[in-house]
C-alpha positions as CSV (number, residue, x, y, z in Angstrom):
1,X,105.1,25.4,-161.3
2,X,106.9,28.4,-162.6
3,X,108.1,26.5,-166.0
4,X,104.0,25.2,-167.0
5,X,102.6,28.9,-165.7
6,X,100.4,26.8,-163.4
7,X,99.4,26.6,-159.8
8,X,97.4,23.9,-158.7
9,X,94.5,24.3,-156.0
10,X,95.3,22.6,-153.2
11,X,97.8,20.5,-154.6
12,X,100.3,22.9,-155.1
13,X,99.2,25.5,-152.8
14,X,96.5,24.8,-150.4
15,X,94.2,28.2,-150.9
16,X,93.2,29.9,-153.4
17,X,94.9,32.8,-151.7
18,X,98.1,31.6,-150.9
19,X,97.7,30.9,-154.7
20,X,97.7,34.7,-155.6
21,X,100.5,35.1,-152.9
22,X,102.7,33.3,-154.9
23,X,101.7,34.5,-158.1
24,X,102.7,37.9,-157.5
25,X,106.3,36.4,-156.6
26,X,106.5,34.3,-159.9
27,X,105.0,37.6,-161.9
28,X,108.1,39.7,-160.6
29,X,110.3,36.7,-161.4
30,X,108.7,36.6,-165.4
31,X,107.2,38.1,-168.0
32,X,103.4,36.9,-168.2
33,X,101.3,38.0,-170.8
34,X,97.4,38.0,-172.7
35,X,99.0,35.1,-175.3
36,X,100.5,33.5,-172.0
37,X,99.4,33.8,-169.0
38,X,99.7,32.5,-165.4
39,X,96.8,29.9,-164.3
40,X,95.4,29.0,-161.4
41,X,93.5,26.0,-161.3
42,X,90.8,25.0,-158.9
43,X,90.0,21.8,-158.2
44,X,86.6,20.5,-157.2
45,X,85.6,21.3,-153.8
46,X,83.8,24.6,-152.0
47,X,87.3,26.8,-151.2
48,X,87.8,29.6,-148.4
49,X,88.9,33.0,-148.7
50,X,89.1,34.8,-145.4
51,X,90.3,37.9,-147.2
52,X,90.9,41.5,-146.1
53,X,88.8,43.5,-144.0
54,X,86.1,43.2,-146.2
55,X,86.6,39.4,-146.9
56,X,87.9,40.1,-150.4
57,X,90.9,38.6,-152.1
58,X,92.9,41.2,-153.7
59,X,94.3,40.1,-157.6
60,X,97.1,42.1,-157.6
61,X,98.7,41.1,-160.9
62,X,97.9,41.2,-164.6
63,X,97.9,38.5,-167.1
64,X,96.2,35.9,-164.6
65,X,93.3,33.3,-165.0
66,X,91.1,31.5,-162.4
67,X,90.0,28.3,-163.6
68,X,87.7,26.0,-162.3
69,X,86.4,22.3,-163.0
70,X,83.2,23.9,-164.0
71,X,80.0,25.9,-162.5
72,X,79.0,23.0,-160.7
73,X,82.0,21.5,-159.0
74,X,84.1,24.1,-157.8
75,X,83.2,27.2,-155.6
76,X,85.2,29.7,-154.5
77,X,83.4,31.1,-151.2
78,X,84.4,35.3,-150.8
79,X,84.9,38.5,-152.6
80,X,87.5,39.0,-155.3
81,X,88.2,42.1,-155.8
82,X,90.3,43.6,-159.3
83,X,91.8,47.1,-159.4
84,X,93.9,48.3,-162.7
85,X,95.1,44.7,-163.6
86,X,95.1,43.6,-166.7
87,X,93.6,40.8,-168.6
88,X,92.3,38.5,-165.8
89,X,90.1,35.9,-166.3
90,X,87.7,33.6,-164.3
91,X,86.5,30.4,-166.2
92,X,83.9,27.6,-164.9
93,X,83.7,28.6,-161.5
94,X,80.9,29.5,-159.0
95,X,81.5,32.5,-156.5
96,X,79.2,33.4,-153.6
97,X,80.3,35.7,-150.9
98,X,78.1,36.2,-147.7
99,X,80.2,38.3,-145.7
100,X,81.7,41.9,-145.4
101,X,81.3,43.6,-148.8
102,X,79.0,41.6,-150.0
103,X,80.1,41.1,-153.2
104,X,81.1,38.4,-155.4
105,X,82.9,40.3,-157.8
106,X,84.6,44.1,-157.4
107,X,85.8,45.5,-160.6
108,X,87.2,49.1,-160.6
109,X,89.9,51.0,-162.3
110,X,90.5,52.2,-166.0
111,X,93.2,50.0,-166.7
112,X,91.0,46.7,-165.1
113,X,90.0,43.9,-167.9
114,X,88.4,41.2,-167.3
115,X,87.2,38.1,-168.7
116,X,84.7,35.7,-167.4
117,X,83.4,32.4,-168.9
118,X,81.0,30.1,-167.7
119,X,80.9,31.3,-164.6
120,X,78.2,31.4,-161.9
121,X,78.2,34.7,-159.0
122,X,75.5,33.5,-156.8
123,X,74.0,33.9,-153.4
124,X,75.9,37.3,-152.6
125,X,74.9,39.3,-150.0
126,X,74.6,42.5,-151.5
127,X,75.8,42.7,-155.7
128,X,76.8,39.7,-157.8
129,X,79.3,41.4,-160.0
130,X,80.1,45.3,-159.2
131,X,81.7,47.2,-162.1
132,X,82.9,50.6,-162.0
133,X,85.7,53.4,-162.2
134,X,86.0,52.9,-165.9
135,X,86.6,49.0,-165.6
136,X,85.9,47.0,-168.5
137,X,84.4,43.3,-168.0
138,X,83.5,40.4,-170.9
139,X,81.5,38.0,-170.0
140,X,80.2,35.0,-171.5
141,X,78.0,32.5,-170.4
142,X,77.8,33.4,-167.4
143,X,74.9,33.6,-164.3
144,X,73.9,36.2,-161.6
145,X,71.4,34.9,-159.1
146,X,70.0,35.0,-155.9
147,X,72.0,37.9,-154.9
148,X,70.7,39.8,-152.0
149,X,70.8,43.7,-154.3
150,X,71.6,43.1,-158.2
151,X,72.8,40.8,-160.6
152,X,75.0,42.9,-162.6
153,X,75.8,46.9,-160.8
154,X,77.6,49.0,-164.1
155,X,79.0,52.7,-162.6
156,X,81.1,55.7,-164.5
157,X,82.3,57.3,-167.1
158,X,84.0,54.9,-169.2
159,X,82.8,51.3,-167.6
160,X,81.9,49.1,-169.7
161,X,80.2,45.6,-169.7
162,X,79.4,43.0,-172.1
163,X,77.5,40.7,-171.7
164,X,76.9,37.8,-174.1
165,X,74.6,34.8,-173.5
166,X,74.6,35.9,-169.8
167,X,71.2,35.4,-167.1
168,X,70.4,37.6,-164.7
169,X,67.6,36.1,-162.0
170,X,65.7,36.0,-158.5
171,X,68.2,39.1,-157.4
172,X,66.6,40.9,-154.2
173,X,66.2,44.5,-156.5
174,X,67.4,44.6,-160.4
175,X,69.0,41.8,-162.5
176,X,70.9,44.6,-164.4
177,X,71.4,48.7,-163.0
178,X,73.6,50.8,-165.6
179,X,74.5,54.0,-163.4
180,X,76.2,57.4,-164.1
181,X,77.5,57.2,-168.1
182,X,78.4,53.1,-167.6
183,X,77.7,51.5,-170.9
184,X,76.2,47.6,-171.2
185,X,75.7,46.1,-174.3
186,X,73.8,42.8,-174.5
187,X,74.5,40.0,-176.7
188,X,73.3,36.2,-177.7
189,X,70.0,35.2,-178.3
190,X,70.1,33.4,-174.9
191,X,70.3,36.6,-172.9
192,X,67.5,36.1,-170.3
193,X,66.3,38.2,-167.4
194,X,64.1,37.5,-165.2
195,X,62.2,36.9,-161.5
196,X,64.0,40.0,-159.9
197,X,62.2,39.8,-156.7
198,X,61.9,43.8,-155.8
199,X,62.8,45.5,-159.1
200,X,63.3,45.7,-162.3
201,X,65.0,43.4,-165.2
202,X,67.4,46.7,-166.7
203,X,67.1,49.5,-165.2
204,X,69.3,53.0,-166.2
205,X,70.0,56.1,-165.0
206,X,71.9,58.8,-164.9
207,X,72.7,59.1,-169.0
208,X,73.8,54.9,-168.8
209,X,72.9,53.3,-172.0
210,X,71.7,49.6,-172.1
211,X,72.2,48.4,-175.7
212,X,70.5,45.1,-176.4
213,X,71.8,43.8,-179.6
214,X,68.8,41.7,-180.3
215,X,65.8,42.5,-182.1
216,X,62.9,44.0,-180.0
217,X,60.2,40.7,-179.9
218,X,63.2,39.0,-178.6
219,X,62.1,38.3,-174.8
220,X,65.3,39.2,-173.0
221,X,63.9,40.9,-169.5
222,X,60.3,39.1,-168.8
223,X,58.9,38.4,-165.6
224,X,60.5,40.7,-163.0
225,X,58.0,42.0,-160.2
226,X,58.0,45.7,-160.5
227,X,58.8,45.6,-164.6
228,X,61.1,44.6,-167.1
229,X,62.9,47.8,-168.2
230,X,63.2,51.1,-166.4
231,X,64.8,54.2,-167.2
232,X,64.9,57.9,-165.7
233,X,67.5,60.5,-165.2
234,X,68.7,60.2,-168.7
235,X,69.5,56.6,-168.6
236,X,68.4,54.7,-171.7
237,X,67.3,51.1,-172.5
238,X,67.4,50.7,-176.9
239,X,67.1,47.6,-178.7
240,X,70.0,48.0,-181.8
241,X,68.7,46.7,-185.3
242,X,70.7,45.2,-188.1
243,X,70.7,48.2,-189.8
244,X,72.1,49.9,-187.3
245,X,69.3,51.8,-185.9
246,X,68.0,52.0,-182.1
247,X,64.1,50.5,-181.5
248,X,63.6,52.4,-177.6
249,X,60.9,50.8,-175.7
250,X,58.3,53.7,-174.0
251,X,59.1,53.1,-170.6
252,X,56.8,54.8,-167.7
253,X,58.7,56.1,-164.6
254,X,58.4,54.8,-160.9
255,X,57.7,57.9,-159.1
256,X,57.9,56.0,-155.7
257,X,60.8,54.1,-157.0
């Protein structure tokens, strides 16, 4: 397993945990790196993580990727939680986590990166996919749904997320919050938010900026019960033109929200 930088899922180890266990022993054994990393792969199947305290699994190495057999066929049922690793990645995969944090996905750190493609965080009890602490996260392709708070939760200074073709939808409160200086730009023309159940599509706040790269008649938030973009405290919500330029949207505030 060492010599093809892969671990197999169950047929090599039989969790997805015991997975990362030995991962950390063949990353003090070699050199892994962005142009060659270590891969997990998961076959098809729903797979268990009983976790820490909070039922998270801990990546506690850099230069890793989680790989599925796509969206539909393999799920990974738990938190996974990534503090100052580097270059991880999660590819065509479906992660739901009903118990103890309630998150799918727990991002935090300045040194965290992390790639995600074609992924689906669904059915979460609290947040799909939190990022914060100055964590940086790509993703592409990807879904956020049915998650008990928000889709998408960017916080601090120096967190950033970007988001390209992603959907954010029927979340219990926003499809996308930007908090406290967090920075989300939005890419891909099928960006689509929508059918938040008790909020809004974007909201900001807090001097977060939400930069939609798409021009302004493009539809991207639509639909969501108490609006489609919200901003207060500072936060801001700007469509950027080709030119460079930002087209902000006038954007009443919620005094009871």
């Amino acid at each position: 397993m060492m010599a093809q930088n892969v671990i197999r899922v169950p047929r090599g180890c039989s969790t997805v945990e015991k997975a990362m266990d030995l991962a950390v022993i063949f990353s003090e054994r070699k050199e892994y790196t962005e142009a060659d990393p270590l891969k997990i792969r998961v076959d098809e199947g729903v797979h268990e993580i009983v976790g820490d305290q909070w039922g998270r699994m801990n990546v506690t190495c850099s230069h890793i990727t989680f790989a599925g057999k796509g969206k539909d066929q393999t799920t990974v049922r738990g938190g996974i939680k990534v503090e100052n690793q580097q270059n991880v990645k999660f590819e065509e995969l479906t992660i739901t986590n009903q118990s103890g944090s309630g998150r799918g996905l727990q991002l935090q750190g300045s040194e965290t990166t992390v790639d995600m493609l074609k992924c689906v965080v669904k059915g979460c009890r609290f947040t799909g996919m939190a990022v914060y602490g100055g964590a940086t996260v790509t993703a592409t392709q990807c879904e956020f749904m049915e998650n008990g708070e928000n889709g998408v939760y960017c916080s601090g200074a120096n967190t950033k997320a970007r988001l390209y073709d992603c959907t954010m939808h029927h979340n219990g409160t926003h499809g996308l919050r930007a908090y406290n200086r967090a920075v989300v730009d939005l890419h891909g023309t099928k960006t689509d938010i929508h059918s938040n159940w008790n909020g809004y599509g974007i909201a900001a706040a807090d001097r977060a900026k939400v930069n939609i790269h798409l021009p302004s008649q493009h539809n991207t938030s639509h639909d969501n019960v108490r609006g489609d973009r919200y901003q207060y405290g500072g936060g801001s919500i700007a469509n950027i033109n080709a030119d460079g330029t930002f087209t902000h949207v006038v954007v009443e505030e919620d005094d009871d929200y």
